[in-house]
TIKOLLUM-293352 format. One record per residue: residue number from 1; residue in one letter; x, y, z of N, C-alpha, C, CB in turn. Coordinates in steps of 0.2 Angstrom, whole numbers, plus 5000, padded with zeros to 4 digits. Each point is the difference from the previous one (the first is absolute). Glycine has a CB too. Layout:
BEGIN
resi  resn  n.u  n.v  n.w  ca.u  ca.v  ca.w  c.u  c.v  c.w  cb.u  cb.v  cb.w
NUM  a  X  Y  Z  X  Y  Z  X  Y  Z  X  Y  Z
...
% end
This chain:
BEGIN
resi  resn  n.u  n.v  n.w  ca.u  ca.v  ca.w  c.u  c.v  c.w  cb.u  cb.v  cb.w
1  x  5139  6194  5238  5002  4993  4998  4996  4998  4994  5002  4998  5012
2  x  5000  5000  4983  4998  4998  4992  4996  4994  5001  5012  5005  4994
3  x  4980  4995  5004  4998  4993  5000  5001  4994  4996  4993  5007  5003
4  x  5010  4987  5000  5001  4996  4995  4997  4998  4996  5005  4999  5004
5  x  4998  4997  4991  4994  4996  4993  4997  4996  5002  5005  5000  4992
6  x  4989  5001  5011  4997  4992  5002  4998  4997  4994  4995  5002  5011
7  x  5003  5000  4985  4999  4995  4994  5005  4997  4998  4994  5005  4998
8  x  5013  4998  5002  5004  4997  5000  5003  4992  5003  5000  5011  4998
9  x  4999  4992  5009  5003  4995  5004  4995  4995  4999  5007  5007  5009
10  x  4983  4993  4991  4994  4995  4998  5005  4996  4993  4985  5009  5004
11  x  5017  4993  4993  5002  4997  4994  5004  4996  5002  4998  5008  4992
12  x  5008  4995  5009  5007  4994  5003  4998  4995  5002  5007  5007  5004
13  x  4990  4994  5004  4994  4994  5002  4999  4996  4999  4997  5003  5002
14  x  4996  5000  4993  4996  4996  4996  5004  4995  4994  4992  5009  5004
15  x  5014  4993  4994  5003  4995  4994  5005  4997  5005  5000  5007  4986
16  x  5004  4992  5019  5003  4996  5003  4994  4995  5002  5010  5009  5004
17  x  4987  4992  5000  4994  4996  5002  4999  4994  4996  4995  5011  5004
18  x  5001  4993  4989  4999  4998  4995  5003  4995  4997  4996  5009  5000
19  x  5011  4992  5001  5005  4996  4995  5003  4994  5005  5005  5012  4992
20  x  4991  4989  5013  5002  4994  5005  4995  4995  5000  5006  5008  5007
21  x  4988  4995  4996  4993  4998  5001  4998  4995  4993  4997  5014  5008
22  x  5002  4989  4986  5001  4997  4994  5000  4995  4998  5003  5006  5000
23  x  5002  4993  4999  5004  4993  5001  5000  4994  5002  5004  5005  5000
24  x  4994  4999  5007  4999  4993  5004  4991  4998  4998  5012  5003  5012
25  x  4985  5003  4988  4992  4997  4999  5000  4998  4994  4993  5008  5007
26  x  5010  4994  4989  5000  4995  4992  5005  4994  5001  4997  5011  4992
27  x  5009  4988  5008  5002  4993  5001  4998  4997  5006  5008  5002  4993
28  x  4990  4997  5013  5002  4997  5007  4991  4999  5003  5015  5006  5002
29  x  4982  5000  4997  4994  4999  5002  4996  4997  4994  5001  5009  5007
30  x  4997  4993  4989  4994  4998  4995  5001  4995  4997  4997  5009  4998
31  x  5009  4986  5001  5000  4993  4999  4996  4996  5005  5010  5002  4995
32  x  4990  5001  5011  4997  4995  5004  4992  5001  5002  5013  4999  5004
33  x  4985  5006  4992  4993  5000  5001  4995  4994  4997  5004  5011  4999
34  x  4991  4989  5001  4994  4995  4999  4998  5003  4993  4995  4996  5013
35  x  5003  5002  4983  4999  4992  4997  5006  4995  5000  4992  5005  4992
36  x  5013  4999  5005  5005  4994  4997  5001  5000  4994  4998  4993  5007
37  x  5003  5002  4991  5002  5001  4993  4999  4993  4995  5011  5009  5005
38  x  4983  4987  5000  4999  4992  4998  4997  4999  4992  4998  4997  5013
39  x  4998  5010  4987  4997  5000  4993  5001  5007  4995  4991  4992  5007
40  x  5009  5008  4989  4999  5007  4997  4996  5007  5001  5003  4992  4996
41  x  4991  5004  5006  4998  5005  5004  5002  5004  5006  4993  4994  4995
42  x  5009  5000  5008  5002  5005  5008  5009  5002  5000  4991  4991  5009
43  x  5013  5006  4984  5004  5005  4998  4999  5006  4997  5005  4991  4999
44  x  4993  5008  4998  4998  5010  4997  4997  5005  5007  4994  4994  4985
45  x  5000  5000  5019  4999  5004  5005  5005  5004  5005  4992  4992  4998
46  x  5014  5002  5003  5005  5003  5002  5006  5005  4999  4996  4992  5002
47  x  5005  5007  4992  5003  5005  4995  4999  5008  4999  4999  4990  4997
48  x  4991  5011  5004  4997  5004  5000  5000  5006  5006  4995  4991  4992
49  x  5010  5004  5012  4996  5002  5009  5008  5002  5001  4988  4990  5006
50  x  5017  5005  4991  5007  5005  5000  4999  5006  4997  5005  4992  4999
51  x  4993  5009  4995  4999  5005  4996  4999  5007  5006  4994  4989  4989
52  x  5002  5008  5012  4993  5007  5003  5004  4999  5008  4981  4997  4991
53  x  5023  4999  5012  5004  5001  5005  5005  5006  4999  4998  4989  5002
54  x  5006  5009  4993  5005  5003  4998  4997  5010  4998  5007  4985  4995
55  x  4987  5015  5003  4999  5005  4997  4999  5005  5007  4996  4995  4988
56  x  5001  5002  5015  4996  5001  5007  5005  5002  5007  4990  4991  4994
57  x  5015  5005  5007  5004  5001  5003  5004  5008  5003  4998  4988  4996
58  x  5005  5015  4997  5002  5007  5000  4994  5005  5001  5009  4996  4993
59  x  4985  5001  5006  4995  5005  5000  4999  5001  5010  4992  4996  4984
60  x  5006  4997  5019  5000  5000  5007  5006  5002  5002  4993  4992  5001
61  x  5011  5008  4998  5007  5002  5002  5001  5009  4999  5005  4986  4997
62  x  4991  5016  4998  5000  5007  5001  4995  5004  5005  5005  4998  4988
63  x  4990  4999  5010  4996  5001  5005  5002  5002  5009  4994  4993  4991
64  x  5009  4999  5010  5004  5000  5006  5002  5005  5003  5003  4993  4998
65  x  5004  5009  4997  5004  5003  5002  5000  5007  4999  5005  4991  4998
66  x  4988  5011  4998  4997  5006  5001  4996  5003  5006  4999  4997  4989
67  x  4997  4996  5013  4998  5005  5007  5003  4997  5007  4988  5003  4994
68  x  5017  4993  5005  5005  5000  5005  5004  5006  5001  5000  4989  4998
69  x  5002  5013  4995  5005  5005  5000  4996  5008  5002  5007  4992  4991
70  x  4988  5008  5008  4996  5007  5002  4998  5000  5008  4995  5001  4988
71  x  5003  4993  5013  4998  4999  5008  5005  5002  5004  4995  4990  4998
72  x  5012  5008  5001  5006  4999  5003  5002  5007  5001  5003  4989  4996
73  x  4996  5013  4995  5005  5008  5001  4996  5007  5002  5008  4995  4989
74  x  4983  5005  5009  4998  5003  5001  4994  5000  5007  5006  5001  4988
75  x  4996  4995  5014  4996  4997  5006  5001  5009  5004  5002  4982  5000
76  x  4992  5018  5007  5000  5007  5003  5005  4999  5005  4990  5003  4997
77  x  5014  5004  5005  5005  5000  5004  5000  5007  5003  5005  4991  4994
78  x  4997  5007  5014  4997  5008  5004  4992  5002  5002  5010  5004  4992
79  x  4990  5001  5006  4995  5003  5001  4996  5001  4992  5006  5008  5011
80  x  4986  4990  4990  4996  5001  4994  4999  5004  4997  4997  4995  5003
81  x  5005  5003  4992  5002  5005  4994  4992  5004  4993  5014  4989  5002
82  x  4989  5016  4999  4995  5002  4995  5000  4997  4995  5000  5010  5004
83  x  4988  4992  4994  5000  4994  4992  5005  5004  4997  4987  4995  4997
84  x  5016  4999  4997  5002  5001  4995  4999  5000  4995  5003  4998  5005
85  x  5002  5005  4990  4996  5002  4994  4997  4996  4996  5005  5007  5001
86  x  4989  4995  4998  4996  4996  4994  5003  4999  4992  4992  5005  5006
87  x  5010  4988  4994  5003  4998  4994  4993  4996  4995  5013  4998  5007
88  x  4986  5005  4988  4997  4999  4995  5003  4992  4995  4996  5014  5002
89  x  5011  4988  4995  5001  4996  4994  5008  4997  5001  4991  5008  4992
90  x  5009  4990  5005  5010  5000  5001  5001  4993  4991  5003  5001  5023
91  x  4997  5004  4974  5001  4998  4993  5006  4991  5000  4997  5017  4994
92  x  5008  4987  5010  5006  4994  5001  4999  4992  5001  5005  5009  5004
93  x  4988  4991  5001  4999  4994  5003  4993  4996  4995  5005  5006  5016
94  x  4990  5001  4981  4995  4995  4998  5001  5002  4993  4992  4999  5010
95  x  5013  5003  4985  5002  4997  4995  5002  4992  4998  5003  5012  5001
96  x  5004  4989  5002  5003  4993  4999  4995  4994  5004  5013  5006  4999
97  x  4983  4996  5006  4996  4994  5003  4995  4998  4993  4999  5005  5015
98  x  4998  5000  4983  4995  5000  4993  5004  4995  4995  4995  5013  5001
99  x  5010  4989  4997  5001  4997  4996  5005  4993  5000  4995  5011  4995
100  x  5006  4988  5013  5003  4994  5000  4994  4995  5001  5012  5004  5006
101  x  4982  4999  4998  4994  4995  4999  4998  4999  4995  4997  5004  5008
102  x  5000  4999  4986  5001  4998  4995  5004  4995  4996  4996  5008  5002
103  x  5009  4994  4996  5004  4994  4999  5000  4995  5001  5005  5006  5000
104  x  4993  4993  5008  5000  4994  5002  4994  4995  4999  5008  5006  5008
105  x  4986  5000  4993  4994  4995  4997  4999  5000  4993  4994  5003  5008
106  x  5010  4999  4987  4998  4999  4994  5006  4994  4998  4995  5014  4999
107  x  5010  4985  5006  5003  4995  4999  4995  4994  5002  5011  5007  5002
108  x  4988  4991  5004  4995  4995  5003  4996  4999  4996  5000  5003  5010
109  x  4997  5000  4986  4994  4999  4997  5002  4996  4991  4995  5012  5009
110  x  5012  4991  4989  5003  4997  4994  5003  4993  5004  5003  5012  4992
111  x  5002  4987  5015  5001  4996  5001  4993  4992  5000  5011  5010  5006
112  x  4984  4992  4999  4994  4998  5001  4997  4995  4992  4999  5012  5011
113  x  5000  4994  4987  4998  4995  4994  5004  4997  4996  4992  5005  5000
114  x  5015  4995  4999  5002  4996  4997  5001  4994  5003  5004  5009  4994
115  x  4998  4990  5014  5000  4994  5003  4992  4997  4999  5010  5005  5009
116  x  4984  4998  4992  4994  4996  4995  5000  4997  4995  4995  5005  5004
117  x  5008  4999  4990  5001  4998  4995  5001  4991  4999  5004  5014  4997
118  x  5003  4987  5006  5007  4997  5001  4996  4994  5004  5009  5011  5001
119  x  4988  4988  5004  4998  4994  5004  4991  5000  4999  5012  5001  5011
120  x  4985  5001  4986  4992  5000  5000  4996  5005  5008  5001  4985  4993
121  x  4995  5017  5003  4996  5005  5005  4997  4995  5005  4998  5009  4990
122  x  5000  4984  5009  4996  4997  5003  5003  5001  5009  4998  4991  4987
123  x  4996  5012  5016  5004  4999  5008  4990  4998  5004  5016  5013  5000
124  x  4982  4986  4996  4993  4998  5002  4995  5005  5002  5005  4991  5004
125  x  4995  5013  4990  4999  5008  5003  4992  4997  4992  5017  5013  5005
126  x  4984  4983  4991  4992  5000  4998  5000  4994  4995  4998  5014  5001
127  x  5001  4987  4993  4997  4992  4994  5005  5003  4994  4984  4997  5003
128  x  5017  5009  4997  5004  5002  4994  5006  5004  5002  4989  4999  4993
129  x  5017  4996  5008  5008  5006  4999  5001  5002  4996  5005  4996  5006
130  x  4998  5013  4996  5001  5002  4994  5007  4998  4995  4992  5009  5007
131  x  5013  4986  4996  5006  4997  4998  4997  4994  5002  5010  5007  5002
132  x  4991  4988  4993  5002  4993  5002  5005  4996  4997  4989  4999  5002
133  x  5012  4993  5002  5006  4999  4999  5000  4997  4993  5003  5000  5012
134  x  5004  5000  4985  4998  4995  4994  5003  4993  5002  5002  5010  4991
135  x  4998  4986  5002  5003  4994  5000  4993  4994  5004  5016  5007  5001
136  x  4989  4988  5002  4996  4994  5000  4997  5002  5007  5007  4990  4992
137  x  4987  5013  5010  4996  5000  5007  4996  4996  5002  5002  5009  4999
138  x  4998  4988  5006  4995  4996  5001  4996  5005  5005  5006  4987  4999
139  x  4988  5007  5003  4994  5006  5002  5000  4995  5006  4993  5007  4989
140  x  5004  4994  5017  4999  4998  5007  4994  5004  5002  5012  4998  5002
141  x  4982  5001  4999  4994  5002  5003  5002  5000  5009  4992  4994  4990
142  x  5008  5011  5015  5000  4998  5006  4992  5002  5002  5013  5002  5003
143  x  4984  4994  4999  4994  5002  5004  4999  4998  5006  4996  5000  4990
144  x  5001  5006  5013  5000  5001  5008  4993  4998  5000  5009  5010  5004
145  x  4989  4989  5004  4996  4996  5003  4999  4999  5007  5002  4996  4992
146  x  4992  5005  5011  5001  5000  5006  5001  4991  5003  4992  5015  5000
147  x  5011  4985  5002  5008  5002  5003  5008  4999  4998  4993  4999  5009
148  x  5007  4999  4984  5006  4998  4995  5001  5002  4994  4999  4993  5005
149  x  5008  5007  4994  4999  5001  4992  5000  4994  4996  5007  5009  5001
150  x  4991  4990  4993  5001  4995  4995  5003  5003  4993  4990  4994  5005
151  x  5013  4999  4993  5003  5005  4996  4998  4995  4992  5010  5007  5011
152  x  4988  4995  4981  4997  4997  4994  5006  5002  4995  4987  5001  5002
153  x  5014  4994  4995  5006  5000  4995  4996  4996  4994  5011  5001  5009
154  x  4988  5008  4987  4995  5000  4993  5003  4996  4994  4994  5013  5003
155  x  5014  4986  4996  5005  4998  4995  5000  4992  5003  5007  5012  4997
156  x  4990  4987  5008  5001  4992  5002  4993  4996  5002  5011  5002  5005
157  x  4985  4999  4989  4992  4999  5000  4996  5003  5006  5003  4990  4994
158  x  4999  5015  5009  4997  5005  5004  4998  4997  5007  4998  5005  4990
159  x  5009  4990  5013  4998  4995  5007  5003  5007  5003  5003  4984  4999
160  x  4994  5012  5008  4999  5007  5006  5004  4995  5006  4986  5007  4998
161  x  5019  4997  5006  5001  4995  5005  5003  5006  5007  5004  4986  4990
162  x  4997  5011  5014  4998  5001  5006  5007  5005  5003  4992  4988  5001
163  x  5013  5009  4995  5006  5002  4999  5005  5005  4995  4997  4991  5005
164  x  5005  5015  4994  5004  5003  4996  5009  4996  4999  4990  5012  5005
165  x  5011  4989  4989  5006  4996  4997  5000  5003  4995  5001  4990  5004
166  x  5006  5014  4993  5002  5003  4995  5004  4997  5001  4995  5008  4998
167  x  5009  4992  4993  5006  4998  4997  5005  5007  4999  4993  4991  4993
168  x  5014  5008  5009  5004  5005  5000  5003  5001  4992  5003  4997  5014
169  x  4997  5008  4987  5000  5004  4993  4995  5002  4995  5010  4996  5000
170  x  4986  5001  5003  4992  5000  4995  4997  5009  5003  4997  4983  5000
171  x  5003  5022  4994  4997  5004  5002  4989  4998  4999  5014  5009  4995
172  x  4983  4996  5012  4995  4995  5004  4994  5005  4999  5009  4992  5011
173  x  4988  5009  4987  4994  5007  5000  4993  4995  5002  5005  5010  4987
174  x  4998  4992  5023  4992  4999  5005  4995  5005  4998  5005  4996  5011
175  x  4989  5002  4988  4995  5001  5000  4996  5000  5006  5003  4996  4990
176  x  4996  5011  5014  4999  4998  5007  4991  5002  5000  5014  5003  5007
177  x  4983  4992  4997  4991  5002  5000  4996  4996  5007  5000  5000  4984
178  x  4994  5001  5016  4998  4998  5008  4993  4997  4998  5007  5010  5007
179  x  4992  4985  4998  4994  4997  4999  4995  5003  5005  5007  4989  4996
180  x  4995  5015  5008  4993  5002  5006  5003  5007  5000  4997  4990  5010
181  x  5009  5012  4995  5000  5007  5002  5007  5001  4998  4992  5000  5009
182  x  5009  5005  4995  5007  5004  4996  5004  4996  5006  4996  5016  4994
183  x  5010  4981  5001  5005  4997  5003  5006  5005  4997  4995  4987  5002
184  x  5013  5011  5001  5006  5003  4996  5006  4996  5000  4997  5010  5003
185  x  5006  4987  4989  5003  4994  5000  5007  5004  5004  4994  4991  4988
186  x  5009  5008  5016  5006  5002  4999  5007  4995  5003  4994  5010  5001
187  x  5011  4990  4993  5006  4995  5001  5005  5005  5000  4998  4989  4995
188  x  5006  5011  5010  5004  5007  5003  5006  4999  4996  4995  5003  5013
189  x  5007  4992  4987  5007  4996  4997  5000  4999  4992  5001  4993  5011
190  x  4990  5006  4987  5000  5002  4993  5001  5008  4997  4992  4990  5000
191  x  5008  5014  5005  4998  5008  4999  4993  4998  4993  5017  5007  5003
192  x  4978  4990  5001  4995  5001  4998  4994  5002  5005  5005  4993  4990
193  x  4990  5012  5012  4994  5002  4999  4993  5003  4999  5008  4998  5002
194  x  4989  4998  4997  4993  5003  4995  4995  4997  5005  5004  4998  4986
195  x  4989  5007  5013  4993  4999  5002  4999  4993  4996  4997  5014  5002
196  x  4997  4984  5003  4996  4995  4998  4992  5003  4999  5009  4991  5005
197  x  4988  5011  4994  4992  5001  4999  4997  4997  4994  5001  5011  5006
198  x  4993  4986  4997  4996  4995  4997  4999  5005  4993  4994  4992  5011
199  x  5005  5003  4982  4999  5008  4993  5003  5002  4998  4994  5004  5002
200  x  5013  4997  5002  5006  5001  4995  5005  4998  5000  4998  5006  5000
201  x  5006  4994  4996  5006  4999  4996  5006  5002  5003  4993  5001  4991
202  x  5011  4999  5014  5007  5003  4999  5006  4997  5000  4994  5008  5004
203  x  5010  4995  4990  5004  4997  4998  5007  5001  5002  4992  5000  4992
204  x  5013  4996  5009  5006  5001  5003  5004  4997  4998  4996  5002  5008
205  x  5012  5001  4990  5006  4993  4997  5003  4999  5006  5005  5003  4988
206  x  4999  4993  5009  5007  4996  5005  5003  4995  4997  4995  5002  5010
207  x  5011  4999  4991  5006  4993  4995  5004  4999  5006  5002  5004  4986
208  x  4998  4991  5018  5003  4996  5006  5006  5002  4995  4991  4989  5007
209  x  5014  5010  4997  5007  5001  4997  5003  4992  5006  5002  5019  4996
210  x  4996  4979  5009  5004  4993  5001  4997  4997  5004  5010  5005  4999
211  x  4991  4989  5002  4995  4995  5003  4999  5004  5007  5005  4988  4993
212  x  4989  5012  5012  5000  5001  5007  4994  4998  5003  5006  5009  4998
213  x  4991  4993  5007  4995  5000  5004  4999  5006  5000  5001  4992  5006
214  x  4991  5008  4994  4996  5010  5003  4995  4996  5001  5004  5013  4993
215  x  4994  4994  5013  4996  5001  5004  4993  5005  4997  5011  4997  5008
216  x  4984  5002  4993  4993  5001  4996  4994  5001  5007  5004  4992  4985
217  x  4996  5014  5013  4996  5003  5005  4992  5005  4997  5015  5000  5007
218  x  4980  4999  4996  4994  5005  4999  5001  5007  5006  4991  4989  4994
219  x  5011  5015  5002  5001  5006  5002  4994  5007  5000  5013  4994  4996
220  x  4981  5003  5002  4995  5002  5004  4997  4998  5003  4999  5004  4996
221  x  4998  5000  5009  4995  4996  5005  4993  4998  4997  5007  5006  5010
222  x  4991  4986  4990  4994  5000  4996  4996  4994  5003  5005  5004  4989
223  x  4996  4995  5018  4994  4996  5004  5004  4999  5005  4993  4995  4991
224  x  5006  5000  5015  5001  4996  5005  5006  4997  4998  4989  4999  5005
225  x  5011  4997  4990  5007  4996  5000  5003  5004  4995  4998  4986  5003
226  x  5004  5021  4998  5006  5002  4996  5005  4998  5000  4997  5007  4999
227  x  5006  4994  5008  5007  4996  5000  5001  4994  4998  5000  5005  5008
228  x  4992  4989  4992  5004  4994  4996  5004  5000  4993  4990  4995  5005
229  x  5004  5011  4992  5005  4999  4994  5006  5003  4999  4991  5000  4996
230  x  5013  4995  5003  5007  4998  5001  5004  4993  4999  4997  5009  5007
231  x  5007  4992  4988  5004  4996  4996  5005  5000  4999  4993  4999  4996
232  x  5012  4995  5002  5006  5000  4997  5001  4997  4989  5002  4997  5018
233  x  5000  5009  4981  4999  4999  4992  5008  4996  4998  4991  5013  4999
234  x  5010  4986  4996  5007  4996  4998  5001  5004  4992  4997  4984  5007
235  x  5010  5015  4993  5003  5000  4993  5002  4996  4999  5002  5008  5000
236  x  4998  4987  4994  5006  4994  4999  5003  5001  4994  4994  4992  5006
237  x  5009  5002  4991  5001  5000  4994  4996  4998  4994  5008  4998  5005
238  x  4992  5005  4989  4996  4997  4996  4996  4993  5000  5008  5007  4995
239  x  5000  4987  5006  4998  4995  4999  4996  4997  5007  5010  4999  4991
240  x  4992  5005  5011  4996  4997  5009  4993  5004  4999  5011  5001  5010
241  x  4989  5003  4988  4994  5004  5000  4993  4996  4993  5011  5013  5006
242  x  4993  4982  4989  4995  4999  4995  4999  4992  5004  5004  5009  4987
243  x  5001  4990  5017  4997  4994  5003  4993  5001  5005  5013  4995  5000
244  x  4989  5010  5004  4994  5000  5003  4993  5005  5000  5009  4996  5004
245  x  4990  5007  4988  4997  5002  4998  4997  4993  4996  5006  5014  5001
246  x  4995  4982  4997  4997  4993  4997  4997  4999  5005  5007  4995  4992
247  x  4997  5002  5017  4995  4997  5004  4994  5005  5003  5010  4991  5004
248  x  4992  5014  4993  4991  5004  5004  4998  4998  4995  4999  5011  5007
249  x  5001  4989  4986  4995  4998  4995  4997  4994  5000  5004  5007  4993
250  x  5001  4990  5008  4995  4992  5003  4996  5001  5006  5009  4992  4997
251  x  4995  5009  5011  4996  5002  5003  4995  5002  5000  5006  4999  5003
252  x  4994  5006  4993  4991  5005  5002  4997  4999  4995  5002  5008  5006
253  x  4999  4988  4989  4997  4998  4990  4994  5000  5004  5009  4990  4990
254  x  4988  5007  5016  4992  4997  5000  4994  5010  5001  5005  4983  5009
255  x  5002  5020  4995  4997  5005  5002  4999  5008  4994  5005  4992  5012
256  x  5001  5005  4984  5001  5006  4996  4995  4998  4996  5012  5002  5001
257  x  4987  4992  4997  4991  4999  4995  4995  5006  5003  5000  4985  4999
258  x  4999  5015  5006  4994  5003  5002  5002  5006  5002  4993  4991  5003
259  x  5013  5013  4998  5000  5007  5000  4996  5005  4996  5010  4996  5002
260  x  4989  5007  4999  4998  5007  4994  5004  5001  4995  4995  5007  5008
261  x  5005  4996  4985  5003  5000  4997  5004  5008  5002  4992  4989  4991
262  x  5015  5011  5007  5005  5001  5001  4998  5008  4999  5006  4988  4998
263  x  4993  5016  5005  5003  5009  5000  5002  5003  5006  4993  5002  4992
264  x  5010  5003  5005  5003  5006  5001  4998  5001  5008  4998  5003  4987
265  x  4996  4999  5013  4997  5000  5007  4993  4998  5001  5007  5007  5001
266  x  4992  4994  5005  4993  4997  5002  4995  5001  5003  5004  4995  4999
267  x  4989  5007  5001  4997  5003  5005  4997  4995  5005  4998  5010  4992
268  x  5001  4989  5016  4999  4998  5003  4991  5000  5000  5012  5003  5004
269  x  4987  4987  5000  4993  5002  5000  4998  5004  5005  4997  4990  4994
270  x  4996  5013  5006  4996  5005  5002  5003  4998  5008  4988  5001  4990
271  x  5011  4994  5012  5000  4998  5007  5007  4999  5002  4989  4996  4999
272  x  5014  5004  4998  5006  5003  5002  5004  5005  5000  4998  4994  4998
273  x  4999  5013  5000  5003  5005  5000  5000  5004  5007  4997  5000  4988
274  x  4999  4997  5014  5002  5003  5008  5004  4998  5003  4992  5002  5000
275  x  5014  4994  4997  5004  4997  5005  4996  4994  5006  5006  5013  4997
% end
């Protein structure tokens, strides 16, 4: 009896599979994934996660249907069978694996940066991105604290208030830093993430794309009330947003006098670094 092609039949499989499976994880699944799409940031985030879905999916799917199909066909039957022969190489399977892997990282890697290029590197990874954005950016200080964030807006005589409010369509370069210990600002609906530690700098975009609510969470653990820290942030309109950027400057005019003068970051006093 003539052995059939299994590679054959792995192949058929695998592109039926594929040509089904596909589709649906790129249109029907990954729209509905998290971030969303409220800011540019967490659109590109999503975009990116189609992307590397779509690429990823035929690869699990070959996998699958590779050791399903060996399990199945060559699984033991009868009486135990003498070892078999020792296979060293088989040029057919780790050729094309070689150089579809390649392709594919060398793709990732052109796709990858050009989407930084394209949106700024800024993801709070340090003080200097290697992309930033252009045009008109305002700058937003978040500084963490045990047990809150605050937040300084250096373009509006550098008042501090209690609350986050950004303007929709205004591209936004936070500035995340820590007054005691290592906090992590995160807005999951901004598709923004960044460390807080006291001394540094890290920098992050994001361009709200429509008015909402989000939710702002310290996402390391950095004392007894971690969980307090926790908030509700806003997007509004411009005009809503310059009306209420005036009443913090009144409101806090007495306080913003005596602030420290305005940077980047800050080092905690002595007696506070221990948390």
């Amino acid at each position: 009896m003539n052995e059939p092609n299994h590679m054959r039949r792995i192949a058929i499989a695998w592109f039926v599979l594929s040509a089904i499976l596909t589709p649906i994880v790129v249109a029907v699944i990954a729209p509905t994934l998290p971030p969303g799409d409220a800011t540019d940031a967490a659109a590109n985030q999503l975009f990116d996660d189609t992307v590397l879905l779509g690429i990823v999916t035929p690869i699990a799917v070959a996998i699958a249907v590779f050791f399903a199909y060996t399990m199945f066909v060559f699984r033991r039957r009868g009486d135990l069978a003498e070892e078999g022969v020792a296979t060293r190489d088989n040029p057919g399977v780790h050729i094309p694996w070689l150089v579809v892997t390649i392709v594919i990282v060398l793709f990732l890697a052109t796709f990858g940066t050009a989407e930084l290029a394209d949106a700024g590197s800024g993801g709070g990874q340090g003080p200097q991105p290697a992309f930033k954005l252009s045009g008109d950016v305002m700058p937003v200080q978040v500084i963490a604290q045990q047990w809150e964030f605050t937040y300084r807006y250096p373009t509006y005589g550098g008042v501090e208030t209690a609350h986050l409010e950004l303007p929709v369509g205004q591209k936004v370069e936070l500035h995340v830093t820590s007054l005691d210990v290592i906090h992590s600002f995160w807005a999951p609906r901004l598709g923004v993430k960044a460390d807080a530690n006291p001394g540094v700098d890290n920098v992050a975009f994001v361009e709200p794309t429509k008015e909402l609510s989000f939710e702002i969470h310290c996402s390391e653990l950095c004392g007894l009330w971690h969980g307090y820290m926790f908030e509700t942030g806003q997007v509004v309109s411009k005009g809503a947003f310059g009306e209420w950027i005036a009443e913090q400057q009144q409101l806090f005019a007495p306080a913003t006098r005596v602030l420290p003068k305005y940077s980047t970051h800050y080092f905690p006093e002595p007696e506070r670094r221990g948390g």
